[in-house]
C-alpha positions as CSV (number, residue, x, y, z in Angstrom):
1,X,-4.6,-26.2,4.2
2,X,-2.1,-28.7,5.9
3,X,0.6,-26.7,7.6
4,X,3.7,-27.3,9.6
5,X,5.0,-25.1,12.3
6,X,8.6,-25.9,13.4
7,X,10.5,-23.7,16.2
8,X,13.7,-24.3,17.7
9,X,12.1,-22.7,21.1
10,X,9.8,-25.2,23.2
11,X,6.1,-25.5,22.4
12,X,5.2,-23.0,24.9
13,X,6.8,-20.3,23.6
14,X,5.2,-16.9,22.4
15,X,6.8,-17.3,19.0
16,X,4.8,-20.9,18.7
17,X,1.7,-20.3,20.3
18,X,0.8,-16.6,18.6
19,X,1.5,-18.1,15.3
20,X,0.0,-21.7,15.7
21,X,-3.3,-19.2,17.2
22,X,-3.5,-17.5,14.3
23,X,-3.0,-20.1,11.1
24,X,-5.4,-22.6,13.3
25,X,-8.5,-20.7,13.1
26,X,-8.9,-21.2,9.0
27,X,-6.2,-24.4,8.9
28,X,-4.9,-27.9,9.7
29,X,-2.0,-27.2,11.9
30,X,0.6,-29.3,13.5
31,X,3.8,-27.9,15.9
32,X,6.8,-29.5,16.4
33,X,9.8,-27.9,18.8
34,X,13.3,-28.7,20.3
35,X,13.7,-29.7,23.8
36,X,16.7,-27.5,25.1
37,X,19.1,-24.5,22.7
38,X,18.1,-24.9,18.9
39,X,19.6,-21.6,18.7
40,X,22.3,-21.2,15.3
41,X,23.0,-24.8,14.2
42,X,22.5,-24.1,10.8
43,X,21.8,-27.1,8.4
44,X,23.6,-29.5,11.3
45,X,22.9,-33.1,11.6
46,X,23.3,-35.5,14.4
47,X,26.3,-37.8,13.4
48,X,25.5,-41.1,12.5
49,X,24.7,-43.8,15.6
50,X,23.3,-40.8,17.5
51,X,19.7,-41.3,18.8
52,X,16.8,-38.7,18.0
53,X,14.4,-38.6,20.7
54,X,11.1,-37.7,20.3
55,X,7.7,-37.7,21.9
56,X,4.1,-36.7,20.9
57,X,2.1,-34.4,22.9
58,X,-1.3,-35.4,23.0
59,X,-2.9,-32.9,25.1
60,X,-1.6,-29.6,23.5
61,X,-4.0,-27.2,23.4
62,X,-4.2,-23.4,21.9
63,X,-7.3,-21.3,22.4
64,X,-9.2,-24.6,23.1
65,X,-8.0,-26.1,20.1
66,X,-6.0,-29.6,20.2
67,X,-3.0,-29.8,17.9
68,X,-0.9,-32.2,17.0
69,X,2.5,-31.3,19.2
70,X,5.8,-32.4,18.6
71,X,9.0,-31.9,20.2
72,X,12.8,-33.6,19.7
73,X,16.2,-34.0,20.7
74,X,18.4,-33.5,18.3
75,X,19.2,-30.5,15.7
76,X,17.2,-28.2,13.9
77,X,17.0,-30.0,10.7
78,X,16.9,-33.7,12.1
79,X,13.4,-32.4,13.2
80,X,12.2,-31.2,9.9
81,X,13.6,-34.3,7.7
82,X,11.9,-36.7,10.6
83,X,8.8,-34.9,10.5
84,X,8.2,-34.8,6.6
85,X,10.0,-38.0,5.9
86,X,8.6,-40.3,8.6
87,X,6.0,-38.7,11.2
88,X,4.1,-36.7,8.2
89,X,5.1,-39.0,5.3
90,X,1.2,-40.0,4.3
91,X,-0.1,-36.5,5.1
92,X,2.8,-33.5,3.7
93,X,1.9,-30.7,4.8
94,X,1.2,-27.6,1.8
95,X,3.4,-25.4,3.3
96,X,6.4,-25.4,6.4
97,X,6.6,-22.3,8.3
98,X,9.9,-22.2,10.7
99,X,9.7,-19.9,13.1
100,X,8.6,-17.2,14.5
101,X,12.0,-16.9,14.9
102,X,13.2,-14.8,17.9
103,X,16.1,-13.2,16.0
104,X,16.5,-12.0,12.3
105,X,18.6,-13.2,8.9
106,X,19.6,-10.5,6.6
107,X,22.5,-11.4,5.5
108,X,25.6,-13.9,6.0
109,X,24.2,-14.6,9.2
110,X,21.9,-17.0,7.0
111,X,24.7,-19.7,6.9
112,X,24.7,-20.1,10.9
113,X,20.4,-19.4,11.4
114,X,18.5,-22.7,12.4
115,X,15.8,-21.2,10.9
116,X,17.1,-21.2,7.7
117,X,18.4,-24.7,8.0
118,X,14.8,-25.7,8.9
119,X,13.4,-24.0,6.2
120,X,16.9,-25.4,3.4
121,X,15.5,-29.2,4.6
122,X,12.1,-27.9,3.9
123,X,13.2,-26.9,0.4
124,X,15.0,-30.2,0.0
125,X,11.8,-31.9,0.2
126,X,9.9,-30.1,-2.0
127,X,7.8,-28.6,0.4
128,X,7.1,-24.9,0.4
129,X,8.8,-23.1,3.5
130,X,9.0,-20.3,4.9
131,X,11.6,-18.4,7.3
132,X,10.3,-16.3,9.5
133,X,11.8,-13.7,12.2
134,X,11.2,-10.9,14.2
135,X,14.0,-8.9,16.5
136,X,15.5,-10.7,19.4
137,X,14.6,-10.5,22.7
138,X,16.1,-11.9,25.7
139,X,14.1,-14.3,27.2
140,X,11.7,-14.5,24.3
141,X,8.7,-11.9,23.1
142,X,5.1,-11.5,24.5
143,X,2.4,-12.7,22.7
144,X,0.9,-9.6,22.1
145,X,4.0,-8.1,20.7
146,X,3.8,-10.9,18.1
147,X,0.5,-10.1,17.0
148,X,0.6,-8.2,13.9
149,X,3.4,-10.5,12.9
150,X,1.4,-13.7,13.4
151,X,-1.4,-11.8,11.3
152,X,0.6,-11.3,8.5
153,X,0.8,-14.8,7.8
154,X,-2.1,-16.2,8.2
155,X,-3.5,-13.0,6.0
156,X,-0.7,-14.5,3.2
157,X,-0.1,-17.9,3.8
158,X,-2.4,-19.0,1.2
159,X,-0.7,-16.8,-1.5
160,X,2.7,-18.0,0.0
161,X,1.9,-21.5,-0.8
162,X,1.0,-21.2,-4.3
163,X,3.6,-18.9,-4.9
164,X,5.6,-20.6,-7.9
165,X,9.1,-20.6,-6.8
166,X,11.6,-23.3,-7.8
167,X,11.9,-26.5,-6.3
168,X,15.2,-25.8,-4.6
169,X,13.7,-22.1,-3.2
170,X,11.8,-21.0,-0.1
171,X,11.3,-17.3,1.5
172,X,12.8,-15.8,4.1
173,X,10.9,-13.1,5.7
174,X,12.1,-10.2,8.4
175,X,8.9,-9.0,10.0
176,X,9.7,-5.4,12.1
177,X,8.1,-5.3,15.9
178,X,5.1,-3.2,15.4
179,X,2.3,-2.2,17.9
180,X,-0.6,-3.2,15.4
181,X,-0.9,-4.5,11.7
182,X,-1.7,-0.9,10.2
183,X,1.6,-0.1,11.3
184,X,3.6,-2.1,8.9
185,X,4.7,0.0,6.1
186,X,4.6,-2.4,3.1
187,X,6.5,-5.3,1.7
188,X,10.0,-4.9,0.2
189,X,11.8,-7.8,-2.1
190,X,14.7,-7.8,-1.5
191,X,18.2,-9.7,-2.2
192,X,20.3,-10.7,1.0
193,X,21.9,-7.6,2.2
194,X,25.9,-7.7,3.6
195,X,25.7,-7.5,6.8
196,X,28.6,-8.0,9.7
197,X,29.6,-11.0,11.1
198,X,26.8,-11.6,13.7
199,X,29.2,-12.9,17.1
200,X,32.9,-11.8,18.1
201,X,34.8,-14.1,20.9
202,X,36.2,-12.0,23.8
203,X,39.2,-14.2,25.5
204,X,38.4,-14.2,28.8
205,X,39.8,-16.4,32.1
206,X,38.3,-18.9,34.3
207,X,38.9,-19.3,37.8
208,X,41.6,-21.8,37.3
209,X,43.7,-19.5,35.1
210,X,42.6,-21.5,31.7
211,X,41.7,-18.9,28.8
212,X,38.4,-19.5,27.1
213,X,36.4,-17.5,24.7
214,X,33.0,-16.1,24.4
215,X,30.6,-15.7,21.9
216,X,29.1,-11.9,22.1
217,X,26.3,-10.5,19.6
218,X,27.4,-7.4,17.9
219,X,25.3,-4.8,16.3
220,X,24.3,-5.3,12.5
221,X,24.6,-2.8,10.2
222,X,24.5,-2.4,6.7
223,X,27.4,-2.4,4.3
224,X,25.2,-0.2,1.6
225,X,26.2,3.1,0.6
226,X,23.0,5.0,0.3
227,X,20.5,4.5,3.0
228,X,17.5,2.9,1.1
229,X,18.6,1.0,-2.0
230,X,17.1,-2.4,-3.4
231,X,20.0,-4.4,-1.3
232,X,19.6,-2.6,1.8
233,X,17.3,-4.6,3.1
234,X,18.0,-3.4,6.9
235,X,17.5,0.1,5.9
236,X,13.6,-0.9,4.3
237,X,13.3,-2.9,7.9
238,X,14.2,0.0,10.2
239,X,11.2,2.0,8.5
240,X,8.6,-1.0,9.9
241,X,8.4,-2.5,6.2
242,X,8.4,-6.4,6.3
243,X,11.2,-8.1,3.9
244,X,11.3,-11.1,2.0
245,X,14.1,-12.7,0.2
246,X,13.9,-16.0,-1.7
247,X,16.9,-18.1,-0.9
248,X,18.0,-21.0,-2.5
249,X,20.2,-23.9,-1.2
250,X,22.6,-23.8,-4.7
251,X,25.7,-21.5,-3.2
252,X,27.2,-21.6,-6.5
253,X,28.0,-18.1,-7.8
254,X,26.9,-18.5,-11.6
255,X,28.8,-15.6,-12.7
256,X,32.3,-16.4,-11.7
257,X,31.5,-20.2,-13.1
258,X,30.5,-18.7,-16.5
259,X,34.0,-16.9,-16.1
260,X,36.4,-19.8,-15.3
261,X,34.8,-22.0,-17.8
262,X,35.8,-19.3,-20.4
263,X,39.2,-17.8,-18.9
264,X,40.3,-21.2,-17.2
265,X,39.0,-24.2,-18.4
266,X,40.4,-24.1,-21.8
């Protein structure tokens, strides 16, 4: 197959290489990266008039093997419409991975994740995609920590890109750190759990006097009642299983639109 590897990090990352390692011993692969923070942009676009920089990488090796490298200025999803509608336009790729991410979406913090904007462009070109992250780490993962990750898709990938989802769909997927592969506990489907708001700002002061605020991580947790329901997907992820959600680009909530049509637009 003919697959596309995008991550916000730079091509030498872990997350890249482990990944790229793996799916290019049976496939086609090409990489593409961002030069400088990627890191929760969302779906963002550079405004119009704004140049997008980028420059191919002709000597990019991993374990011996050249690929086609990639890397941009710009945002998350300038990189994946340039690289399916221009760079890749006479050869699409079967299926977009983004990621390894080095940071997880479980819930509303979907709307802010680069990844999933990579992967929503992805989806708006008819492309299957896939969203894939692991825990954060400061300063990124080693590649041996990203292993049994990495292995999981390349095992899959195949099945992933036949998968029959709608046009408009892709798949996120939450992979747990584990030690080796026989450590994962299964595969749970699950829907987008609720999860709390992913930064808070603390006011602080500079040396001038000015107040300015700061964006601090805070811990996720759950909003389920029991401990392991279908929803909960945090709870199936704590216990090493690996989750996957489809997501779809259409925020519409169907049932409140069935509603108004019958109770307000009369």
């Amino acid at each position: 197959m003919n697959i596309l590897i995008a991550n916000v990090r730079n091509l030498e990352s872990a997350e890249l290489k482990v990944l790229a390692g793996e799916l290019s011993k049976k496939h086609s692969v090409t990489v593409c990266s961002l030069e400088g923070s990627g890191r929760q942009k969302g779906n963002a676009f550079s405004y119009s008039g704004f140049p997008i920089k980028f420059k191919q990488i002709s000597n990019y090796t991993i374990n011996g093997t050249r690929i086609p490298a990639y890397k941009f200025q710009g945002t998350p999803a300038d990189m994946i419409s340039i690289m399916l509608g221009n760079i890749m336009r006479h050869r699409k790729p079967n299926i977009v991975i983004c990621g390894i991410s080095n940071g997880i979406s479980l819930g509303t913090d979907v709307f802010c994740s680069s990844n999933i904007g990579m992967a929503m462009q992805a989806a708006f070109s008819n492309v299957p995609c896939l969203a894939v992250g692991v825990p954060m780490q400061l300063g990124g993962h080693k590649e041996a920590d990203l292993l049994p990750a990495a292995q999981f898709i390349a095992k899959n990938i195949e099945k992933f890109a036949k998968a029959k989802l709608p046009t408009d769909t892709f798949l996120n997927i939450t992979i747990p750190l584990v030690k080796k592969y026989e450590d994962f506990q299964g595969v749970g489907i699950s829907s987008m759990d609720n999860l709390t708001k992913m930064t808070r700002y603390l006011e602080k002061v500079d040396c001038k006097g000015n107040p300015y605020y700061w964006a601090q991580l805070v811990e996720r947790e759950s909003s389920s009642k029991t401990e392991v329901a279908p929803t909960a997907g945090m709870a199936y992820f704590k216990q090493n299983y690996i989750i996957m959600a489809p997501l779809t680009y259409n925020c519409t909530d169907m049932a409140s639109l069935e509603q108004m049509r019958k109770e307000v637009a009369k």
